[in-house]
C-alpha positions, 0 to 999 in steps of 0.5 A: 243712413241707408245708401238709397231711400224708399218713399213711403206709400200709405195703405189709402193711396195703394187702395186708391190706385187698386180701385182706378185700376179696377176702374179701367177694366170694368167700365174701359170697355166695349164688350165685343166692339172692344176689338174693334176699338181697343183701347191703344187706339183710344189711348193714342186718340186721347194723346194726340188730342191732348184729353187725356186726364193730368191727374190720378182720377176714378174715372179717367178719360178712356172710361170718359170715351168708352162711355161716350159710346155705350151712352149711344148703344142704350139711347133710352136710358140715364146716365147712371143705367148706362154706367151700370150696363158698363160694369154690371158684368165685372164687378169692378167698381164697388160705388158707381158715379153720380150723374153729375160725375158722369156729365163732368167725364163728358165734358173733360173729355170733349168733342175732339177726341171723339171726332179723331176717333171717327175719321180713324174708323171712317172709311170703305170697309170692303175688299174689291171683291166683296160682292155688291160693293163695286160696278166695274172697276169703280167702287160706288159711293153716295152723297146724301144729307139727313136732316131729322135728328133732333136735339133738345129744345134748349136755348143754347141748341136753337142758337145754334141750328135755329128753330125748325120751320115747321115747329117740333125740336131742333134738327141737325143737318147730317151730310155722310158720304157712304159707301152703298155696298156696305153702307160704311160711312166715309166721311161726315160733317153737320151742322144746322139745316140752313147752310144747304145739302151741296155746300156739305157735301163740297166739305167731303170732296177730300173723300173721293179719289179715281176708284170711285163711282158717285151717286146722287140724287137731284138735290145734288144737280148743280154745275159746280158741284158736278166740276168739283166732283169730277176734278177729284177724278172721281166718276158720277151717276146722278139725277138731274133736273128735268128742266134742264136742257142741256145740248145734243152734241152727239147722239149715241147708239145706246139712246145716250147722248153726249153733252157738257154741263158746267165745262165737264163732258157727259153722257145724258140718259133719259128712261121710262121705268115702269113697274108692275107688281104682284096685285096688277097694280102698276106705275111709271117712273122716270129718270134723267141721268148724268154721267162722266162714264162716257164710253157707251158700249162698256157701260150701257145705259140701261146698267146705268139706270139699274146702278142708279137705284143702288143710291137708295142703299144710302137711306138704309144707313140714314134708317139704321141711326135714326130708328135702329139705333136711336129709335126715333129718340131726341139726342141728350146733350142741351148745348152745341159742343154736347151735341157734337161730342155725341153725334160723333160717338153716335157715328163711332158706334155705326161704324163699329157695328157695319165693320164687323158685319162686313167682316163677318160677310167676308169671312164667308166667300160669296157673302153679301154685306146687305145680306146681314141685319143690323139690328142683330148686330146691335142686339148683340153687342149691347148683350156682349156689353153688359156680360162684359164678354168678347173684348179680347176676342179674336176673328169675327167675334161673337157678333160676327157668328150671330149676324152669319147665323141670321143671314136674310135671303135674297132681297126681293124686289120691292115697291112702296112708297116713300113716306115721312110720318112726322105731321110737322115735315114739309114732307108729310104730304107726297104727290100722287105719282101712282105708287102704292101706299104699301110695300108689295112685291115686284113681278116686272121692271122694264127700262125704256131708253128715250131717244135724245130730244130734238136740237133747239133751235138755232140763235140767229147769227146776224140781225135782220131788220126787225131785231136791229130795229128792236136792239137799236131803239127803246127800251128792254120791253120794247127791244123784247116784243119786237124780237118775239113779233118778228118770229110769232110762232117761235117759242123762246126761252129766257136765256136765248132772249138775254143773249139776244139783247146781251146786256141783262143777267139771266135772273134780271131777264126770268124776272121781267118776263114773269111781270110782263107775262102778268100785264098780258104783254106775252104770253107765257106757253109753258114753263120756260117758253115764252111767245108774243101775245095775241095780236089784238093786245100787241095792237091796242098797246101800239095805239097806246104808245101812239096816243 
């Protein structure tokens, strides 16, 4: 007997091992996004998530993943084209996968590994002296929510994201955070449509630290929001509401004026825009800003309202998934986790092409990130895909050469408006706010600086003899029109009345005034202002009351 002993393997099982092993290379790849992803990120994602296969398979799961991801670069073809885009540029694989096959690799691999692949690539891609990317020290980031990416009509998916309300697919409510120079994507979470955009949002707070700048829009204008923003240190430029009013505390020599919404101090700043364009046409637009960035002389408010526009960037990401990559398509997957496993490889995907645009722009000093398409970079690497070249390719690739070879110009200014296309949005039809149906070129814009508003007036500070008469006896109604008779001229708003009589919520109050304003009893002057009525109606009720 020999002092050791050699196990015997068959001629099938080494053929069988030559094969898997072909497998990997031939499909294990991204073409030139492969550098980007290598595959000992992958390889280390797969084990920290536990996905990776507990046996000797033929298409094991780094494949399962890197076909996660081709399957988002071709949208518009089956699982098995999709395959044959993989290898076609080896020669690996000598049979390919059935479909079934393909749809059992989705499913070994899951949806977690694809989420942990995100938050690995996620993130701000700029350095802080890439152009376009920073305003002041601060780099600028955005919130925004997409909700028309749709998913397949199947039972299980409207279980989940419901039905839309205005008939069509089921849709997804896509919350990002993004960084607006280079529209990188930071952060990420979805869901169905109902839950709400702030409620999102408040899930990617974790994102932001003391380096950041926020932009948002008024979707976004609520008081806790804007606390928990700023308690992360972050800074904030948003849009709020024109109803709202918040206190004059102290007037600035900018127009600004100092404020506190929801117990944050902040500078408030309202602009008239207008805009003229190139064929004479013209529009005004307006803005009212809220910012943390109290300090008028370093930051003025006419930069402010310049800066506010680069929150727009935001709906060039937005486009880039939508119609660039997925070119208005409906997702595959027909249940919840299918839809999750590839809306974060759909997510992958984005931010492997924005990082080597990004490298790219910074390869050449003085760059602009915005100045490099997107769609040339996908053309690209789909190219690369199927000719499986580039994966081991160092620097900017073949990617980066091509999108530097095509840079745009200088953005132009641009005017058009804002339009949904789709018959079922709720925002197919847009106000006529004076803005042209067609892009066209801007020769001029001028930003106005409005003065801050006059201070209201004052809440009483003692009862005269009418409110303690009207707060001692009868009922609210009666307590109300006697506090509006005693000042007929004064026009008083719903939260001066309620602290008034001090015993009703502010919603109770908004709603008893809508219903007494409809039995004539006041008069509503304009929206939020409500005086007593005329005096013939006040007297025939008193009769009333009398008889």
């Amino acid at each position: 007997m020999p002092s050791h002993h050699v196990p015997s393997v068959s001629v099938t099982a080494i053929t069988r091992t030559a094969t898997v092993a072909a497998g990997r290379f031939a499909a294990g790849h991204l073409g030139g996004l492969t550098p980007f992803l290598p595959f000992e990120l992958v390889d280390a994602v797969l084990e920290e998530t536990r996905a990776v296969q507990h046996r000797l398979r033929d298409l094991p799961s780094r494949v399962g993943v890197y076909f996660l991801v081709a399957m988002c670069l071709f949208p518009e073809v089956g699982y098995r084209l999709v395959w044959d885009k993989l290898t076609s540029g080896t020669g690996g694989v000598r049979s390919a996968p059935s479909a079934k096959g393909l749809r059992d690799l989705r499913r070994r691999v899951g949806c977690a590994p694809m989420e942990a692949l995100f938050e690995v690539v996620a993130g701000a891609l700029a350095q802080p002296r890439t152009p376009g990317v920073r305003f002041g020290p601060y780099r600028t980031v955005s919130f925004d929510g997409c909700s028309s990416i749709k998913t397949p009509d199947s039972e299980r998916n409207r279980g989940w994201l419901g039905r839309c309300p205005h008939g069509g697919y089921p849709q997804i409510e896509l919350m990002t955070l993004v960084e607006t120079g280079t529209r990188a994507v930071i952060g990420a979470v979805f869901g169905p449509t109902r839950e709400g955009e702030t409620s999102y949002a408040t899930r990617l707070l974790h994102h932001l630290g003391p380096e950041m700048l926020v932009l948002w829009d008024r979707g976004f204008d609520s008081n806790d929001f804007l606390a928990a923003v700023h308690s992360t240190g972050a800074r904030v430029v948003g849009r709020i509401s024109q109803r709202r009013r918040p206190p004059v505390l102290q007037p600035l020599a900018d127009s600004s004026y100092l404020s506190v919404i929801g117990g944050v101090a902040v500078r408030i700043i309202e602009a008239q825009v207008p805009v003229a364009c190139t064929d004479g046409s013209g529009f005004d637009g307006s803005y009212r800003l809220v910012t943390t960035l109290l300090d008028a002389q370093r930051y003025p408010a006419d930069r402010l309202v310049r800066l506010y526009h680069e929150r727009w960037e935001h709906e060039s990401a937005y486009y880039a998934l939508r119609h660039t990559i997925l070119n208005g398509r409906v997702l595959r997957s027909h249940d919840p986790v299918g839809v999750e496993q590839e809306v974060w490889a759909l997510l992958v995907l984005y931010q492997l092409l924005r990082r080597a645009m990004v490298e790219a722009a910074e390869s050449r000093p003085g760059t602009d990130p915005d100045r490099c398409g997107f769609t040339i970079a996908l053309q690209t690497a789909r190219d690369l895909l199927v000719r499986a070249e580039g994966v081991v390719e160092q620097g900017i690739g073949a990617i980066g050469r091509r999108v530097l070879a095509a840079l745009s110009p200088k953005r132009r200014p641009r005017v058009s408006t804002r339009k949904v296309k789709s018959p079922i949005s709720r925002y197919a039809e847009r106000k006529m706010d004076g803005r042209p149906d067609g892009s066209r070129a801007i020769t001029s814009v001028t930003i106005s600086l409005l003065p801050p508003p006059p201070p209201r007036p004052a809440l009483p500070t003692t009862m005269t003899r009418e409110y303690v008469g009207a707060g001692q006896t009868g009922n609210r109604m009666t307590r109300v029109l006697a506090v509006l008779q005693a000042e007929p001229e004064r026009q008083w708003r719903a939260r001066e009345i309620a602290e008034l009589l001090g015993d009703v919520t502010l919603v109770t109050t908004y709603r008893q005034l809508a219903r007494w304003t409809e039995r004539g009893l006041i008069s509503r002057v304009r929206t939020g202002r409500y005086a007593a009525a005329a005096p013939t109606r006040t007297a025939a009720l008193h009769d009333l009351r009398k008889r």
